[in-house]
C-alpha positions as protocol buffer text, in pm:
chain_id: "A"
residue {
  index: 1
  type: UNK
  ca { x: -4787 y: 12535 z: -3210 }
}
residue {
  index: 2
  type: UNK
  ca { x: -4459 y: 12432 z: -3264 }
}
residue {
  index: 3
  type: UNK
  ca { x: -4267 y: 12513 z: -3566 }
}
residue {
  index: 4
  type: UNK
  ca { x: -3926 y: 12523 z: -3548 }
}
residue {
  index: 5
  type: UNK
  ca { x: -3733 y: 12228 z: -3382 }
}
residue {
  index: 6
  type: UNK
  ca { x: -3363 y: 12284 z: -3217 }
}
residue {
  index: 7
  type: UNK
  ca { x: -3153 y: 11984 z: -3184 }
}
residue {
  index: 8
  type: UNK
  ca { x: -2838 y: 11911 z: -2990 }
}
residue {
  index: 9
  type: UNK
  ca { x: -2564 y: 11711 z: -3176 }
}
residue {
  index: 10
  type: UNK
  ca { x: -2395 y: 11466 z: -2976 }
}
residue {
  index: 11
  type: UNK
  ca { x: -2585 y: 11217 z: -2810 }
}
residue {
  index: 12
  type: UNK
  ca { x: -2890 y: 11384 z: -3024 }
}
residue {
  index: 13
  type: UNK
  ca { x: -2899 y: 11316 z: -3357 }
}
residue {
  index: 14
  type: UNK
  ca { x: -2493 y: 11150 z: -3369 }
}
residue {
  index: 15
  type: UNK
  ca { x: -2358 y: 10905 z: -3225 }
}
residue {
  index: 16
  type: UNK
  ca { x: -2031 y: 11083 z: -3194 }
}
residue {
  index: 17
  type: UNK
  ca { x: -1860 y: 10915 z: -2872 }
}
residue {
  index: 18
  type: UNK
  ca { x: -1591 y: 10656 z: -3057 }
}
residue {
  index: 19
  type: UNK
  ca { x: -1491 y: 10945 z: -3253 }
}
residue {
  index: 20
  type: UNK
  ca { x: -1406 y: 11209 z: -2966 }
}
residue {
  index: 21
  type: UNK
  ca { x: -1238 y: 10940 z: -2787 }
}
residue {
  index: 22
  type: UNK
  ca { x: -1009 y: 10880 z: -3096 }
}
residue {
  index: 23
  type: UNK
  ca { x: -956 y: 11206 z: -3070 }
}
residue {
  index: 24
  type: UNK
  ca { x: -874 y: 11259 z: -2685 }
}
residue {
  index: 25
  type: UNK
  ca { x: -677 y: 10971 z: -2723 }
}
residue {
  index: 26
  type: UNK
  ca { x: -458 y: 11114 z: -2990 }
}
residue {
  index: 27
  type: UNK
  ca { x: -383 y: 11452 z: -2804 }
}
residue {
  index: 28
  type: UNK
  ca { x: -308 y: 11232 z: -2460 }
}
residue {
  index: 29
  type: UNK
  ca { x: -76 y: 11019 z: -2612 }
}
residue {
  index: 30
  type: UNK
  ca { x: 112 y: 11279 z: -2822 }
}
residue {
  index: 31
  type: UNK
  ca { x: 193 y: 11465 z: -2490 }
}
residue {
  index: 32
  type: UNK
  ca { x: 249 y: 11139 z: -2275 }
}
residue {
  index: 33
  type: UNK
  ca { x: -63 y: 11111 z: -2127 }
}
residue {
  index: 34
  type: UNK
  ca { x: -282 y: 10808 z: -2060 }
}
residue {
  index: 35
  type: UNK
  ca { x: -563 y: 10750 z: -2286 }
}
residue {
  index: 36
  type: UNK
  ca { x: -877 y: 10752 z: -2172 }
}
residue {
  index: 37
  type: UNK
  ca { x: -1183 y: 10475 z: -2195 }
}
residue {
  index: 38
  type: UNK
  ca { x: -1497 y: 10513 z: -2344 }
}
residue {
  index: 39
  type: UNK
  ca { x: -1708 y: 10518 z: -2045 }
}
residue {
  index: 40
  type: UNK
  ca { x: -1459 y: 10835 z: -1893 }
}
residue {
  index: 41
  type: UNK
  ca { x: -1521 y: 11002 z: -2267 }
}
residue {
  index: 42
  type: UNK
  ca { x: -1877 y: 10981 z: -2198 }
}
residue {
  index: 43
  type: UNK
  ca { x: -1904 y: 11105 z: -1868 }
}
residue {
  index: 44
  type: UNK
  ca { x: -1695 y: 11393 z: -1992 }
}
residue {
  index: 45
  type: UNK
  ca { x: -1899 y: 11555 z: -2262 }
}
residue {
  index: 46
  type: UNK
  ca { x: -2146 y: 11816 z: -2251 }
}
residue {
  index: 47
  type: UNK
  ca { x: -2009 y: 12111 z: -2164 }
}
residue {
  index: 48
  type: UNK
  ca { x: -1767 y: 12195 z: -2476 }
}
residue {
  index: 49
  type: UNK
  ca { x: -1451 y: 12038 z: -2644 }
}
residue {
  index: 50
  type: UNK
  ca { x: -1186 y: 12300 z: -2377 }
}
residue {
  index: 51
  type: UNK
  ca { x: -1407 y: 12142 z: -2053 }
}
residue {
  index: 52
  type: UNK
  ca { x: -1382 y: 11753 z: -2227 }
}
residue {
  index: 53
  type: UNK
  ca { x: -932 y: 11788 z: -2228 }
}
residue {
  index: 54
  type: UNK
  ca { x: -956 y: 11941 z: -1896 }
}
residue {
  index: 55
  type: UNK
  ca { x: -1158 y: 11685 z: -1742 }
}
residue {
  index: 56
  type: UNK
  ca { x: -933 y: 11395 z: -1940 }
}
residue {
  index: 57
  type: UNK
  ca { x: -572 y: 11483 z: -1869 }
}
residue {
  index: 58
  type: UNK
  ca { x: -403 y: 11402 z: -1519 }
}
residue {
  index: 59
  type: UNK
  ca { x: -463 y: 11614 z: -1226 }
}
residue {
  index: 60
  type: UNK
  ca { x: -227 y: 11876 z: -1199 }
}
residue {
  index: 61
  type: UNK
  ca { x: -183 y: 11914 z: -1587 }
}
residue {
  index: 62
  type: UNK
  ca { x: -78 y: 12298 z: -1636 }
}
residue {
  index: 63
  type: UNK
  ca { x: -291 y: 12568 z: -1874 }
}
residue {
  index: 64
  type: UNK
  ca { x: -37 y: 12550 z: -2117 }
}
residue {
  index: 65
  type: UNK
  ca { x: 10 y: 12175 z: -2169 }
}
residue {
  index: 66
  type: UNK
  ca { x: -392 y: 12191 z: -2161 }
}
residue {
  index: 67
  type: UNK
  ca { x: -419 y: 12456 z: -2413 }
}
residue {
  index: 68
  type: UNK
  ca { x: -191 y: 12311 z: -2644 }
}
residue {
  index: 69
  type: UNK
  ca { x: -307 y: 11963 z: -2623 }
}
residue {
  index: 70
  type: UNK
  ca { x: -698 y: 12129 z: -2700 }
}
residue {
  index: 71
  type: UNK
  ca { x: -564 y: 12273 z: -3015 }
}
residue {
  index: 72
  type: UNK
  ca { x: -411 y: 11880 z: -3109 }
}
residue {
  index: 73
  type: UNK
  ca { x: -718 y: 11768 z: -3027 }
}
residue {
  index: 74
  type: UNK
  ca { x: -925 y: 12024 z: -3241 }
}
residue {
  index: 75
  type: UNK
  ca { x: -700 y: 11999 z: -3526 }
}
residue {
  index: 76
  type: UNK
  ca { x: -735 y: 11590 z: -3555 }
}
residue {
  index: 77
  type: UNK
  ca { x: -1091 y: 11590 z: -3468 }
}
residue {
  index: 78
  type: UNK
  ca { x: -1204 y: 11824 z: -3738 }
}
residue {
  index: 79
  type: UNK
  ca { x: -1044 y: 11596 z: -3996 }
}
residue {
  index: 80
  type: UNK
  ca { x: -1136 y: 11259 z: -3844 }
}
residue {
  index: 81
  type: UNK
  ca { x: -1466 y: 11320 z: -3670 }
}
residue {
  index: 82
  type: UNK
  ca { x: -1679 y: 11097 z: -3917 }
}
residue {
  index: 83
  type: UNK
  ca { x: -1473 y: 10809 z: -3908 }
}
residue {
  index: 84
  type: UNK
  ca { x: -1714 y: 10614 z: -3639 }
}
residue {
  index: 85
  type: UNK
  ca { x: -2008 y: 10837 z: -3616 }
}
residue {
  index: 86
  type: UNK
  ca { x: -2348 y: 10762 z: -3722 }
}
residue {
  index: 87
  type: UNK
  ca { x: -2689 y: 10911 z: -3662 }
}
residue {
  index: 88
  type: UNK
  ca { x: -2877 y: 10708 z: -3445 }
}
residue {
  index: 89
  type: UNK
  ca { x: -3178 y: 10467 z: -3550 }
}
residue {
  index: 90
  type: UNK
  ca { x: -3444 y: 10701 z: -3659 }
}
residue {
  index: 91
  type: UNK
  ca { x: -3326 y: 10977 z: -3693 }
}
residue {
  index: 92
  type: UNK
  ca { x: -3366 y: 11051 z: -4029 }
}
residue {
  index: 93
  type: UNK
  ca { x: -3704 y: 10944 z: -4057 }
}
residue {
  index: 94
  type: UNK
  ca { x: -3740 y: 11210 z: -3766 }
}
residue {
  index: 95
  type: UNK
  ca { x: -3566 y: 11470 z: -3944 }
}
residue {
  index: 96
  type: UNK
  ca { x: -3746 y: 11377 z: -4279 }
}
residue {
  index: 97
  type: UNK
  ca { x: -4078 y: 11377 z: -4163 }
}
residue {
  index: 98
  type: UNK
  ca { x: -4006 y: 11734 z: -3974 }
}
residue {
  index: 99
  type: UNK
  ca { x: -3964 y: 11836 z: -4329 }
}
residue {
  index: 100
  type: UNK
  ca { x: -4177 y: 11692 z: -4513 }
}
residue {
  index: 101
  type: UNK
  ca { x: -4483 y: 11910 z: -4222 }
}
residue {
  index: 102
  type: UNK
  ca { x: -4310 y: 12170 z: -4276 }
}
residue {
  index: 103
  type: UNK
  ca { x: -4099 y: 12237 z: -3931 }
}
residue {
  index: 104
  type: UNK
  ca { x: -3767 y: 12428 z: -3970 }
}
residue {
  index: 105
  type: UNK
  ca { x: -3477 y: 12323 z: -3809 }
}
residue {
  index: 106
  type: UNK
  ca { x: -3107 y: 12415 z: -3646 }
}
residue {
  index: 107
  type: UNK
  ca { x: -2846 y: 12229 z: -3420 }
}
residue {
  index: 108
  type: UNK
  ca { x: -2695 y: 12422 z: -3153 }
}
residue {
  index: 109
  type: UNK
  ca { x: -2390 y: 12206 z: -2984 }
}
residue {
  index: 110
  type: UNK
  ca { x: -2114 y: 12280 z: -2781 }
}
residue {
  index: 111
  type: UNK
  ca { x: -1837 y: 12090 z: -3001 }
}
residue {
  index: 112
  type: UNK
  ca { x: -1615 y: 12334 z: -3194 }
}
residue {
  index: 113
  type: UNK
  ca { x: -1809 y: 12546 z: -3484 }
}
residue {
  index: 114
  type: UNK
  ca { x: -1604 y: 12410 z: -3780 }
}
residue {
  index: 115
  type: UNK
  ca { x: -1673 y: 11996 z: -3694 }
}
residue {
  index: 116
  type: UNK
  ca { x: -2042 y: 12115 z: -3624 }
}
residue {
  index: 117
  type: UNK
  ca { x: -2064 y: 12257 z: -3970 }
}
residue {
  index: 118
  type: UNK
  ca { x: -1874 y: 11997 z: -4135 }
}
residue {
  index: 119
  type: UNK
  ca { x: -2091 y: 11691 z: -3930 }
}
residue {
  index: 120
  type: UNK
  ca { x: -2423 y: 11919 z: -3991 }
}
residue {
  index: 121
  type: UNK
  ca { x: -2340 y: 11940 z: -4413 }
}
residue {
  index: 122
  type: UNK
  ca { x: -2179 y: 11556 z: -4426 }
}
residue {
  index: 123
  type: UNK
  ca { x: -2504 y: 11428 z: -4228 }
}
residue {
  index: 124
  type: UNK
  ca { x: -2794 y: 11664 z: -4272 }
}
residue {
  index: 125
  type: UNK
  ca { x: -2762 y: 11875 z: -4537 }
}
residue {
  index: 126
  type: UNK
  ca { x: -3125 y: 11791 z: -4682 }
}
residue {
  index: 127
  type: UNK
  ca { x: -3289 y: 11903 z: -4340 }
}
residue {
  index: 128
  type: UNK
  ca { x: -3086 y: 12132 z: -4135 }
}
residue {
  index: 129
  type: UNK
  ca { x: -3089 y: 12480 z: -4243 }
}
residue {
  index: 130
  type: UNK
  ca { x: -2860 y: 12617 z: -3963 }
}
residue {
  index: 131
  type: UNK
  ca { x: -2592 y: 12444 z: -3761 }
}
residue {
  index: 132
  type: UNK
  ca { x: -2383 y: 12654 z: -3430 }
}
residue {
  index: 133
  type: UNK
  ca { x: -2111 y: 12536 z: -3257 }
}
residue {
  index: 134
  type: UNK
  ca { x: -1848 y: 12656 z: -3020 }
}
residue {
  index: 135
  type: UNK
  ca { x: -1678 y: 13004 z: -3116 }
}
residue {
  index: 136
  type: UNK
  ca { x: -1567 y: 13319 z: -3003 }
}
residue {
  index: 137
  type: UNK
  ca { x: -1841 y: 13591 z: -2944 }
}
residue {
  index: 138
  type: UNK
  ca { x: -2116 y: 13336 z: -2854 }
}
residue {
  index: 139
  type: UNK
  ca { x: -2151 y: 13193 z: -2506 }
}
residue {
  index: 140
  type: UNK
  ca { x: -2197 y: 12787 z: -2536 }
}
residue {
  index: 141
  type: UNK
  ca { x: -2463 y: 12673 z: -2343 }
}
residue {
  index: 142
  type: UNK
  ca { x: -2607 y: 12630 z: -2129 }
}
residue {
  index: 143
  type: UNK
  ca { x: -2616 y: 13003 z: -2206 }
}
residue {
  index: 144
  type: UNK
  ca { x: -2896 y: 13045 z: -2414 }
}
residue {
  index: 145
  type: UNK
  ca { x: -2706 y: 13267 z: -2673 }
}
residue {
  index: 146
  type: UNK
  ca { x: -2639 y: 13054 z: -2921 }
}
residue {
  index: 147
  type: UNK
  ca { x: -3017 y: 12906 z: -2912 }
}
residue {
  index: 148
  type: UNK
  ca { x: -3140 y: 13224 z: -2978 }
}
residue {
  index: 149
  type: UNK
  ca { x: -2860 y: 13290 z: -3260 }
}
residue {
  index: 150
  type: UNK
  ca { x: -3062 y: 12949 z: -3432 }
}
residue {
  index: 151
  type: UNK
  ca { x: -3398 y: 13091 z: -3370 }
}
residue {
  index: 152
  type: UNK
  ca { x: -3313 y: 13445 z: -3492 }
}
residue {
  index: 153
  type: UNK
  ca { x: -3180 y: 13241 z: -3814 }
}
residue {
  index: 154
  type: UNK
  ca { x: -3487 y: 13007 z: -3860 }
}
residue {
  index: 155
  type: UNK
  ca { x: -3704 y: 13331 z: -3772 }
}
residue {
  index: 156
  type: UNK
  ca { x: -3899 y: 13188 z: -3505 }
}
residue {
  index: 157
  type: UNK
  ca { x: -4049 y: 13264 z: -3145 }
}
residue {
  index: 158
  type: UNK
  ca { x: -3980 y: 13077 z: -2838 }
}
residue {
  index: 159
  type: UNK
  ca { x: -4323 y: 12987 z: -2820 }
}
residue {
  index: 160
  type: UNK
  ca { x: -4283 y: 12849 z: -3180 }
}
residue {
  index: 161
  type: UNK
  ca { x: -3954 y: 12644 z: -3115 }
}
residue {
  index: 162
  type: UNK
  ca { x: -3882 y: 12319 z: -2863 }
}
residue {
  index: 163
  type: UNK
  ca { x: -3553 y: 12188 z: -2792 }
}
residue {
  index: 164
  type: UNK
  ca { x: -3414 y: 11842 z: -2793 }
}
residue {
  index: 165
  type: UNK
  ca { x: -3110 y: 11726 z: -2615 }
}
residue {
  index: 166
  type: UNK
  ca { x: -2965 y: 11421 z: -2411 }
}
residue {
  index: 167
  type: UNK
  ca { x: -2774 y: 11601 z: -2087 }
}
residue {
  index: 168
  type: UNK
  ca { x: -2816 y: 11774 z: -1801 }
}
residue {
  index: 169
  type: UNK
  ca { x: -2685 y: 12072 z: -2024 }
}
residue {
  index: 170
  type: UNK
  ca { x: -2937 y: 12079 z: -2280 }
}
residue {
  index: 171
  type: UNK
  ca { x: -3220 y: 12038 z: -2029 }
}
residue {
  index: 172
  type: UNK
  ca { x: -3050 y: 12381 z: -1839 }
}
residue {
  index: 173
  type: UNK
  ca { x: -3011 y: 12526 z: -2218 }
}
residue {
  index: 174
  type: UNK
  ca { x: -3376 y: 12507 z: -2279 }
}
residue {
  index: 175
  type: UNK
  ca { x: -3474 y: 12669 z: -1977 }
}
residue {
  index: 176
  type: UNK
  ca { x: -3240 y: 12937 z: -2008 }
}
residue {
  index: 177
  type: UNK
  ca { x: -3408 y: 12994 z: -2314 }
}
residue {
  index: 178
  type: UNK
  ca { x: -3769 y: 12990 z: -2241 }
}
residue {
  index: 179
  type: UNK
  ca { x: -3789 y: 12655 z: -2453 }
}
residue {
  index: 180
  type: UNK
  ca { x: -3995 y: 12340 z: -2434 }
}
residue {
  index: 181
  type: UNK
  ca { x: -3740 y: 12096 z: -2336 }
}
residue {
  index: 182
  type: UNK
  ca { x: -3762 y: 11725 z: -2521 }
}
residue {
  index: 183
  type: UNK
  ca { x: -3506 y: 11511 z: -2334 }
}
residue {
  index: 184
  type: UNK
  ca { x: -3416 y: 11190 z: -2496 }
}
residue {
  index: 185
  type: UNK
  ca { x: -3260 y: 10870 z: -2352 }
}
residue {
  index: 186
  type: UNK
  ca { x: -3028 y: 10722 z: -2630 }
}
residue {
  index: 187
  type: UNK
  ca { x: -2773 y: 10980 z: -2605 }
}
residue {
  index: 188
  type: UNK
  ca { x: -2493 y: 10953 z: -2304 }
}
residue {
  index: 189
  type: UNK
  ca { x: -2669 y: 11038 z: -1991 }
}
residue {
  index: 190
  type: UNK
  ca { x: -2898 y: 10762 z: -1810 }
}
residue {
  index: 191
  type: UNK
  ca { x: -3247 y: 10783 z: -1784 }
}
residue {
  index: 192
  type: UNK
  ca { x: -3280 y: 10845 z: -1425 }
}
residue {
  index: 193
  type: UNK
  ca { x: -3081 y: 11151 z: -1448 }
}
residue {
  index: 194
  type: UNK
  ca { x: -3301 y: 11286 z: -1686 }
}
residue {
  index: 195
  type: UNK
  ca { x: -3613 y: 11213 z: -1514 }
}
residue {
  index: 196
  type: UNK
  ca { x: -3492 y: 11380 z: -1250 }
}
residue {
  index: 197
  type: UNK
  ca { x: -3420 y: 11724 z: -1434 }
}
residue {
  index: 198
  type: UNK
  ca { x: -3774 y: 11729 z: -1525 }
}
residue {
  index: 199
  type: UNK
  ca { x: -3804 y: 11783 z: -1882 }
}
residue {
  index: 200
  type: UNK
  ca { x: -4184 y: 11826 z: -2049 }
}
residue {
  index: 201
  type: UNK
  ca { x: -4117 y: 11529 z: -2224 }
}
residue {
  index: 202
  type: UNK
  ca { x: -3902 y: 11237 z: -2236 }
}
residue {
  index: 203
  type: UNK
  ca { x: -3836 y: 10994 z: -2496 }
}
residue {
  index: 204
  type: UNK
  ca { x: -3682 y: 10686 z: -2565 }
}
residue {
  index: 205
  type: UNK
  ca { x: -3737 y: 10668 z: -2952 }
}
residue {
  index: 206
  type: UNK
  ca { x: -3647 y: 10936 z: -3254 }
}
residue {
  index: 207
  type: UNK
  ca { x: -4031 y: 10818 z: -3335 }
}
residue {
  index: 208
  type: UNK
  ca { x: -4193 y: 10920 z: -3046 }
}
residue {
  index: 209
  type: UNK
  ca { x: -4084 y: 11288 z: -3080 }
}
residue {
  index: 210
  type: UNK
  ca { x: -4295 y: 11246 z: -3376 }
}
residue {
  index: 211
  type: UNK
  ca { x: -4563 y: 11201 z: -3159 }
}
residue {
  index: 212
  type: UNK
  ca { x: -4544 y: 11506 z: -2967 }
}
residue {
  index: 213
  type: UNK
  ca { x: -4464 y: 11767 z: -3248 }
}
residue {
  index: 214
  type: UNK
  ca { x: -4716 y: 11584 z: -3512 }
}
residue {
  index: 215
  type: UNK
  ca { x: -4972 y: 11694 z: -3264 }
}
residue {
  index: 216
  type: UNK
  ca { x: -4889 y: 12044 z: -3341 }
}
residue {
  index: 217
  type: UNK
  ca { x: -4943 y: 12013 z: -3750 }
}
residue {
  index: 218
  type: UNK
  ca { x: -5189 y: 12120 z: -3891 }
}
């Protein structure tokens, strides 16, 4: 029986895609750089904030020009990363019926610890008792580290817990960790990639997750 439910962020529960690409944007065009679209944004997230500026500056960009445009990036971001975002449709119905049953929750994400934290508080402060991001001493997934940082937290087992995500990542995140993997469509991956990762359950609705964990109330 479940009770304890671990969510990715982005894609997830936010919307966050206008925002990052605000933000890529920024750090581009401060060094000289071409901005990027929203569809290249999208394709680029997933696997942390230092992979998303390598994958959007030019071929050829050096370490240092990528490091220092990462910290322009992290710097805006954190202080602008709730001007477009919004938590999908239904999710806080989702999150408020989890509560009201009793489930415990966490978000583990890849973005950097301090916009996790501040998204997590700004959005979710009623629901979430534990939000991780990106930071040193913790591998990001799909290194199950951090998941198991949120379950220690909550004070759950693996057989207790079931992760939802919307990439490729997540699904490789919950099987790193043992987890029940919920994959859900609405986020920025297509649904054909997801079917073909092979998830134990897909989704296409916030509500219909309700459907799989209410069977696990008692």
């Amino acid at each position: 029986m479940y009770r304890a439910v671990i969510f990715d962020l982005d894609g997830t529960l936010l919307n966050t895609l206008e925002d990052l690409r605000d933000g890529v944007n920024y750090a581009l065009l401060a060094n000289g750089f071409p901005e990027r679209s929203l569809e290249e944004i999208r394709k680029f997230v997933g696997n942390g904030i230092g992979k998303l500026i390598e994958r959007a500056v030019p071929v050829g960009t050096d370490k240092e020009t990528c490091a220092a445009l990462l910290q322009q990036f992290r710097t805006y971001y954190t202080e602008h990363c709730r001007i477009k975002t919004r938590p999908y449709d239904g999710v806080i119905e989702l999150l408020r019926y989890l509560k009201e049953h009793g489930f415990l929750m966490a978000i583990v994400s890849n973005k950097n610890d301090a916009a996790v934290k501040e998204l997590a508080k700004y959005y979710f402060i009623d629901y979430v008792e534990t939000a991780i991001g990106e930071r040193e001493g913790i591998q990001k997934k799909p290194a199950p580290d951090s998941v198991f940082e949120a379950m220690r937290l909550l004070g759950v087992k693996k057989e207790e817990t079931v992760y939802i995500g919307d990439s490729e990542v997540d699904r490789e995140t919950a099987a790193n960790a043992g987890l029940d993997c919920i994959s859900v469509t609405w986020g920025f991956r297509d649904e054909q990639l997801l079917r073909n990762l092979k998830p134990e359950y897909l989704v296409h609705k916030p509500e219909e997750v309700i459907q799989i964990v209410g069977k696990t109330v008692k």
